[in-house]
N, C-alpha and C positions, 0 to 999 in steps of 0.2 A: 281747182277753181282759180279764175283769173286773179292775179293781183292787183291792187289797185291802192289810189291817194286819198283819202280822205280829209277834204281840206278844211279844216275846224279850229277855232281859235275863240279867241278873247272878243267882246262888245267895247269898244272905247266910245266914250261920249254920249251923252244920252240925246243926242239927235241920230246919231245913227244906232241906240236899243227903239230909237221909236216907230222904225223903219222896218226893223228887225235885220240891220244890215253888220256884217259881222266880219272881219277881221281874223282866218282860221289858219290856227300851225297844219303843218302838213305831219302825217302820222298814216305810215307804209302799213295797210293790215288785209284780212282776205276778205273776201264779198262773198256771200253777203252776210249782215250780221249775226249772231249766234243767242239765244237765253244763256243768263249767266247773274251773277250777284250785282244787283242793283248800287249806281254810287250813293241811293240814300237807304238804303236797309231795308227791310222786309215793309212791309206792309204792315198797320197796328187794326185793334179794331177801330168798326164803323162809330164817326163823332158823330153830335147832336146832327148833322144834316147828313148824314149818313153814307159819308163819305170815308174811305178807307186810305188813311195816309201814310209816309214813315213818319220815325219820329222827329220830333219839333217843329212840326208844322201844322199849321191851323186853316180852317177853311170858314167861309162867313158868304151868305147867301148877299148877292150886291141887287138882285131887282129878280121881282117874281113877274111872268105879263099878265097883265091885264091889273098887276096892280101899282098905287103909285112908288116912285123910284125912290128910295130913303124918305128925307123929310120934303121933298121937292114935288111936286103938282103934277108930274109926267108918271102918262100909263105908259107902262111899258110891254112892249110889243111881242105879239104872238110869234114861236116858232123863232127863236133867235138864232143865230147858226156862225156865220162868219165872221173875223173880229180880228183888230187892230190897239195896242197904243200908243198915243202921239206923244211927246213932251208939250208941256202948258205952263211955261217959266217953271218952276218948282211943284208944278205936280204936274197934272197927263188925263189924257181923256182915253176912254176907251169906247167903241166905236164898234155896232154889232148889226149885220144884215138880222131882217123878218124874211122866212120862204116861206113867204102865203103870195098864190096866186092874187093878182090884181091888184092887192093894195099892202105890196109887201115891204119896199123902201129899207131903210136905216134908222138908229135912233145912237144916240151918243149918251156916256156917262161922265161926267167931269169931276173928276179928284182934287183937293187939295195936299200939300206934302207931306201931310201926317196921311195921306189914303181916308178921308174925309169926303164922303160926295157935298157936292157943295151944287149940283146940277145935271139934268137930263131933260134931254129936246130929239125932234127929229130931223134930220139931215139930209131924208131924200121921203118921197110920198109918193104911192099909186104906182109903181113897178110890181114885175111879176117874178115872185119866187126869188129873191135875192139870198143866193145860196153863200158862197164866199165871196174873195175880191181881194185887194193889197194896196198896201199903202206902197206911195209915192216919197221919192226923195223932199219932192214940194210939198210936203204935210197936206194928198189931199187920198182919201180913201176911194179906191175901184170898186164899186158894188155891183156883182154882176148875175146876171137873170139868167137860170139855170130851167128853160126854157129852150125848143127849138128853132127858135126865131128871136134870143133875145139878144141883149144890148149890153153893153158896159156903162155908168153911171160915174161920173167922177164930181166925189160929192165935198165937201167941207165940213170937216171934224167939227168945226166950232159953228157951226149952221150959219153963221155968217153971210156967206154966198149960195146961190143957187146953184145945185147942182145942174149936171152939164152932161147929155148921153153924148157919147163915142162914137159916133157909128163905126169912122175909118176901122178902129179896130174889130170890126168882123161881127156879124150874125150868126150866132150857134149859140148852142149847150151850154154857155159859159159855167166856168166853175172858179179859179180860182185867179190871181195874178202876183206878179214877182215882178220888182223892177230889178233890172241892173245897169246901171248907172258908168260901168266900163265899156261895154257896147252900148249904150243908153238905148237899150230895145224895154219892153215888156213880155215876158213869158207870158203864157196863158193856156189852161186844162181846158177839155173838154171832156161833159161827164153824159158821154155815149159807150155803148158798149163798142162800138168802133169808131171812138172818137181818136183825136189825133192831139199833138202839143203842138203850138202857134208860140210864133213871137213876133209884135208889135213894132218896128221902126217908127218913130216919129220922126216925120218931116224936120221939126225942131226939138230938139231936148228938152222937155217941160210942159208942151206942148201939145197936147193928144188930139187935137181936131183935123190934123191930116198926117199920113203915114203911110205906111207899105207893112200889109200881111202877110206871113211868110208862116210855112209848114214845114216842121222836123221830114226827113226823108231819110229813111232806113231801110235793111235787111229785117228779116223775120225772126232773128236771135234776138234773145236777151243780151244782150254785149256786142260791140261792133261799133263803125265811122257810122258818124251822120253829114250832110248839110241842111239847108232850106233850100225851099221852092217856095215862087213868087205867090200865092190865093189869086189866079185873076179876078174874078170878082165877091169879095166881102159880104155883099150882101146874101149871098146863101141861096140866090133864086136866078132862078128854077133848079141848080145843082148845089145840092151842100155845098159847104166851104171844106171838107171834108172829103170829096170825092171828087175837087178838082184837080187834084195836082198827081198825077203818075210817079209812084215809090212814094208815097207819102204811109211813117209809118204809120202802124193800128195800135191805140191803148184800149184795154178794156176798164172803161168807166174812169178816167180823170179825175182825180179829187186835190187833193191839198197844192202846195206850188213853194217853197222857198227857194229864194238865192243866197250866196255870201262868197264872195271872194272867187269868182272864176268857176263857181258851180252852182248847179242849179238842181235841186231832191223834188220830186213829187209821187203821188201816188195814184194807186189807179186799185180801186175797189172791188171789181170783178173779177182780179186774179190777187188780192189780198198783196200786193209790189209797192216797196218804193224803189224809184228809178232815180239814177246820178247820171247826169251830165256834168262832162268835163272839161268843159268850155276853153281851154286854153289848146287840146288837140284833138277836139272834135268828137270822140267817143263816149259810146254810154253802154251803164252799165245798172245790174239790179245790190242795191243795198240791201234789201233785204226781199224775202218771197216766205211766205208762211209754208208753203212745201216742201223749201229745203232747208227747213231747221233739223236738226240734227236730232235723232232717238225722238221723234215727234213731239205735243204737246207745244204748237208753238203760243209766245205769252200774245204775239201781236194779230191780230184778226180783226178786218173791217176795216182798214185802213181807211183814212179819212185825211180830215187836217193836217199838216203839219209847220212847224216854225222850231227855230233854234234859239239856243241860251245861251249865256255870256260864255260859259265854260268852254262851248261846242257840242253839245248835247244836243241831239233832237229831240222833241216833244211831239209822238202821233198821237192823233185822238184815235177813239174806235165810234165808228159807226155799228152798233152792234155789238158781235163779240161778247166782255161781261163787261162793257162800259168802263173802259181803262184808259187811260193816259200812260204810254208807254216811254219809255226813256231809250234813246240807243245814243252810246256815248264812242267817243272819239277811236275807242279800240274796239267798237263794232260787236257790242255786248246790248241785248236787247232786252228789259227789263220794266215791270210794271210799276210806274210812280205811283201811283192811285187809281184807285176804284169805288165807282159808286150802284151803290144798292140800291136795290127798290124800283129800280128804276128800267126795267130793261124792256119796255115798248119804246125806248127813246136812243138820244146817240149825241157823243158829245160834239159839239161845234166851236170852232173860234178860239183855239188858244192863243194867248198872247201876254207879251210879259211886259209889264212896266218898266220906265225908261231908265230905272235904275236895277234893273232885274230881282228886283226880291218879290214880286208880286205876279201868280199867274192866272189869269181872266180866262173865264172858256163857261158856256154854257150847256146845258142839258136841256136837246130843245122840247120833249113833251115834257119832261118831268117825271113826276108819282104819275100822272093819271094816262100817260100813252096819247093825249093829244095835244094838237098845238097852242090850246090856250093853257097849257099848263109847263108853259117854259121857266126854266130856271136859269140866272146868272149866277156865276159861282166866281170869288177870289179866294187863292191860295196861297198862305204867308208863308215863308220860311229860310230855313240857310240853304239857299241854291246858291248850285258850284259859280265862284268866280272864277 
């Protein structure tokens, strides 16, 4: 199997945990990653919300939809899925797409330092199916409509401002986004079964109302160079944005999107993949594939979401699977942090850590009951790795 870098490190500063932008030692190991003994220990049983942790950690329900958010006046929203947190002087907001057709939008959660809600509002209203999205170095969240004709939304964490649709950046399948701030492009998934990975140039840095789309362009290996190709036209009409460009690769089904340091992990749900690009010499490669785990039994299935920890840890949700949050750590060991019961007409969405990393937000978006008024917010306390 090829060898490869895994470039994972440390979070410094809590504007760049709120990004989820991270700072990673380089650690020489083989692709792709393997089951193995978890950095937090087995699994205990199922706590009062029925969630299956290691030990010393705690789980506490942060907003159920349809009902009000802690002690604050805001219903919170059906079907929640994508999710960010910002810094907010000494505590942080967390920030979570609704996928309900037509009137799907965003809704925000405001913490105080002790992890206090102190507020919840919405952020964007009347979009279709806002599946995932990323935050920006400018503290503003991508929320993007996982629709075939839909849009990107770049909206304000503190609802403050009006949110603001994208267009430059392209009409598709949207699913998820990544900024990086060294090329100052934006990545971006598409969650088609022959969708493709896009990345975003801005005109100007900061900036997303005009730019140049561009499409990954590969061989039909797992492994191998890539470059881009120009999207001549964004808007997707009369020919995908996906079927314009000649050698442009194929992912089956696009889902999660992180960057940090010169790479960029996503996944793609129809072949159970996370993918690494390696931004510094152009190739990419599979971090993990549920088919070549070794002596079968693999922990990770349905790949979904993902984001990174202070440590260098990745965090995959599962869409499916048995509703896990998997851990794969820097020596490429792939392991279930938690699992929740009860719960398996649903799938996790949105994880994301607070900007001092002890705290991880992710929701279950039907819940107990299998639909989308029965979404759950979940926060997770504990000693995660610095």
């Amino acid at each position: 199997m090829e060898r490869r870098s895994f470039l994972r490190g440390a979070v410094v500063g809590t504007s760049a945990a709120a990004f989820g932008f991270t700072l990673w030692q380089g650690a020489a190991s083989a692709a792709p990653a393997q089951p193995g003994a978890g950095p937090y220990g087995a699994l205990g049983a199922a706590d009062a919300n029925g969630i299956q942790l290691p030990s010393g950690f705690t789980s506490r329900v942060i907003a159920r939809s349809g009902q009000k958010v802690g002690s604050t006046s805001y219903i919170w929203h059906n079907a929640p899925d994508g999710g960010a947190c910002f810094a907010d002087g000494s505590g942080w907001i967390y920030v979570s797409n609704s996928e309900i057709s037509s009137t799907g939008g965003a809704s925000a959660v405001k913490f105080s330092s002790t992890g206090t809600i102190t507020g919840a509002y919405r952020i964007l209203s009347n979009t279709n199916r806002n599946c995932a999205g990323g935050a920006t170095p400018w503290n503003t969240w991508l929320s993007c409509e996982e629709v075939s004709t839909g849009y990107v939304y770049e909206t304000d964490p503190w609802g403050v401002n009006a949110a603001v649709r994208r267009s430059a950046m392209g009409r598709f399948n949207h699913e998820a986004a990544a900024a990086d701030p060294v090329r100052k492009v934006i990545y971006l998934t598409e969650d088609a079964s022959d969708g493709c990975l896009y990345r975003f140039v801005p005109t100007t840095w900061g900036n997303l109302s005009s730019g140049t789309l561009q499409v990954l362009k590969a061989g039909t290996a797992t492994s191998g160079s890539f470059t881009w190709g120009t999207v001549p036209d964004p808007d997707g009409s009369p020919t995908a944005t996906r079927d314009q460009v000649s050698g442009a690769k194929l992912f089956n089904g696009g889902e999660g999107c992180h960057y940090a340091n010169d790479t960029v992990w996503f996944t793609t749900k129809g072949d159970n993949r996370l993918w690494q690009l390696n931004l510094l010499n152009s190739t990419y490669e599979l971090a993990y594939d549920d088919s070549l785990v070794v002596g079968g039994g693999a922990p990770l299935t349905g790949v979904d979401n993902v984001t990174g920890a202070a440590s260098g840890d990745l965090f995959v949700a599962e869409d499916g699977g048995n509703m896990e949050i998997c851990v794969i750590t820097p020596d490429d060991v792939v392991a279930p942090f938690l699992r929740i019961n009860g719960q398996s007409s649903s799938e996790i969405c949105g994880p994301a850590f607070s900007p001092d990393g002890r705290r991880l937000y992710f929701s279950s978006q039907r819940g107990t009951s299998g639909s989308s008024s029965g979404g759950i917010t979940y926060e997770v306390t504990g000693p995660f790795r610095a």
